[in-house]
C-alpha positions in Angstrom: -32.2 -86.9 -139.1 -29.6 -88.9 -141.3 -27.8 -86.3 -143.1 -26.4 -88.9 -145.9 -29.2 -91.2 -148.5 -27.6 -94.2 -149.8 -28.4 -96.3 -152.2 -27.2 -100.3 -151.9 -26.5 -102.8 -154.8 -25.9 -105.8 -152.9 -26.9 -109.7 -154.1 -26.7 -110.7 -150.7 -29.1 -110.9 -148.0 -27.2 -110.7 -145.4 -24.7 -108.6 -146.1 -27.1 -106.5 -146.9 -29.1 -106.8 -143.5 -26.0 -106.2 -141.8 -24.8 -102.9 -144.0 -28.0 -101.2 -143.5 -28.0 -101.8 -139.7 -24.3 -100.8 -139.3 -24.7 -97.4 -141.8 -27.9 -96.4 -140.0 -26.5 -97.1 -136.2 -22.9 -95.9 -136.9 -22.7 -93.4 -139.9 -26.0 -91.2 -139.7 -27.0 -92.9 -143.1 -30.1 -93.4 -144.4 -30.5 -96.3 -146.6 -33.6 -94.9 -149.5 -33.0 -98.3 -151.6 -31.5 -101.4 -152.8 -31.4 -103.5 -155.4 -29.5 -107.3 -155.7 -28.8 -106.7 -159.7 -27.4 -104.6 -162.2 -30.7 -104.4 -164.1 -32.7 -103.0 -160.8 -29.9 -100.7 -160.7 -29.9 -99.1 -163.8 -33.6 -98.6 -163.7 -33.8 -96.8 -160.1 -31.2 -94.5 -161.9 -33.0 -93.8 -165.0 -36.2 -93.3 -163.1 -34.5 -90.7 -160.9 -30.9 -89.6 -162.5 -30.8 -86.7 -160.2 -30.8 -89.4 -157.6 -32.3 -89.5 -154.4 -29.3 -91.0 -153.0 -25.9 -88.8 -152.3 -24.2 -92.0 -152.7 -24.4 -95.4 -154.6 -22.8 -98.2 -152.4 -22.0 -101.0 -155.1 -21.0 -104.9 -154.9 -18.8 -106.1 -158.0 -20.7 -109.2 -158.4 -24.0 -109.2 -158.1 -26.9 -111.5 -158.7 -27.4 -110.6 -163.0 -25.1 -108.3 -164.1 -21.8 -106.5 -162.6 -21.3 -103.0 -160.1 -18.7 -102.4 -163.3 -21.9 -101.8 -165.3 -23.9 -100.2 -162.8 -20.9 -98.1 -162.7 -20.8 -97.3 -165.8 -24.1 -96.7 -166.4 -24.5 -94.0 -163.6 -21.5 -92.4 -165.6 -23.8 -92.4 -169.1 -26.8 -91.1 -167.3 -24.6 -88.5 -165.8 -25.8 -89.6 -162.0 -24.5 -87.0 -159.6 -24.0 -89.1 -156.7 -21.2 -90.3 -155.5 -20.3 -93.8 -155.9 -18.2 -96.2 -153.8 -17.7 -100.2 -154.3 -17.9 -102.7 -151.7 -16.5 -106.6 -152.7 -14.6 -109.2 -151.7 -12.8 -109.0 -155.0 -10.8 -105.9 -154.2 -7.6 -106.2 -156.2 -5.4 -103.3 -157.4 -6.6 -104.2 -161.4 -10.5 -104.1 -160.0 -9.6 -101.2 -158.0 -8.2 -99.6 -161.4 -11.3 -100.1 -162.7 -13.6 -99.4 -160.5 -12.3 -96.0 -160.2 -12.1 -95.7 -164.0 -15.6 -96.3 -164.1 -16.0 -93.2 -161.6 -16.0 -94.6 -158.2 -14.3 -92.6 -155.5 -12.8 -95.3 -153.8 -13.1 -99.5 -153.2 -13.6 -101.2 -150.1 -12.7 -104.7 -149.1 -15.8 -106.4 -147.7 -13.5 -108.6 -145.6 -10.8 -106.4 -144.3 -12.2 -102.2 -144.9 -15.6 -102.0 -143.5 -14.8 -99.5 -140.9 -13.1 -97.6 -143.2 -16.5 -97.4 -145.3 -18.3 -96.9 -142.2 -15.5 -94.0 -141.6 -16.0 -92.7 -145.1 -20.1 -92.4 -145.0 -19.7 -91.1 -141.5 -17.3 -88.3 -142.8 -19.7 -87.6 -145.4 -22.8 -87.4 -143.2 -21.5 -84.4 -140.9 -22.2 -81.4 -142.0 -20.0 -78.7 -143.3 -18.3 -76.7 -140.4 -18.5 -73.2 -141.2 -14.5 -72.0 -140.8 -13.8 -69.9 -138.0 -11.2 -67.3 -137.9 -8.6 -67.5 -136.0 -8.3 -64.7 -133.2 -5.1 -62.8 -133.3 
């Protein structure tokens, strides 16, 4: 049972395809929705704020509208998940903004996808409980 829900805004069919397939084979994620535009975006979050997505995987371009405001609208409805951007437009200045706008970090479609695929992974295991050590 995928122990991460993810929520996709992604203009592209086959990127997204090919995300949803890689996150549910590799990273125990379970994709609950997507959207290909700001708009569709905003109104998933206003129909459910509390989310029923841990995380909001967004493009920077999209097909009406912009992840910067899906960003920042998930900030104004106070949406608990967390939120990560995936684009080929990763540059330090988007990067800067992205993450001004609330998201926890900024992947390059071209040259980071493992390290998303890394990142959802990390946040699919479950906590550890600490041991102790023995003396």
């Amino acid at each position: 049972m995928p122990a991460l829900k993810a929520f996709i805004v992604e203009d592209s069919p086959v990127i997204l395809e090919n995300l949803i397939a890689t996150l549910e084979e590799l990273a125990q994620v379970e994709v609950v929705g997507s959207v290909p535009d700001e708009a569709g975006a905003v109104r998933w979050m206003k129909r459910d704020p509390d989310a029923s997505a841990d995380l909001f995987i967004v493009d920077v371009f999209l097909r009406s509208g912009t992840g910067l405001g899906v960003l920042q609208a998930a900030q104004q409805l106070g949406v608990r998940a967390r939120r990560v951007v995936l684009t080929n437009y990763a540059t330090e200045e988007m990067r800067r903004r992205c993450e001004s706008l609330g998201a926890e970090r900024v992947f390059d479609k071209s040259r980071e996808l493992d390290d998303l695929i890394s990142y959802c992974a990390e946040l699919a295991e479950p906590p550890t409980p600490a041991t102790a050590s023995a003396p």
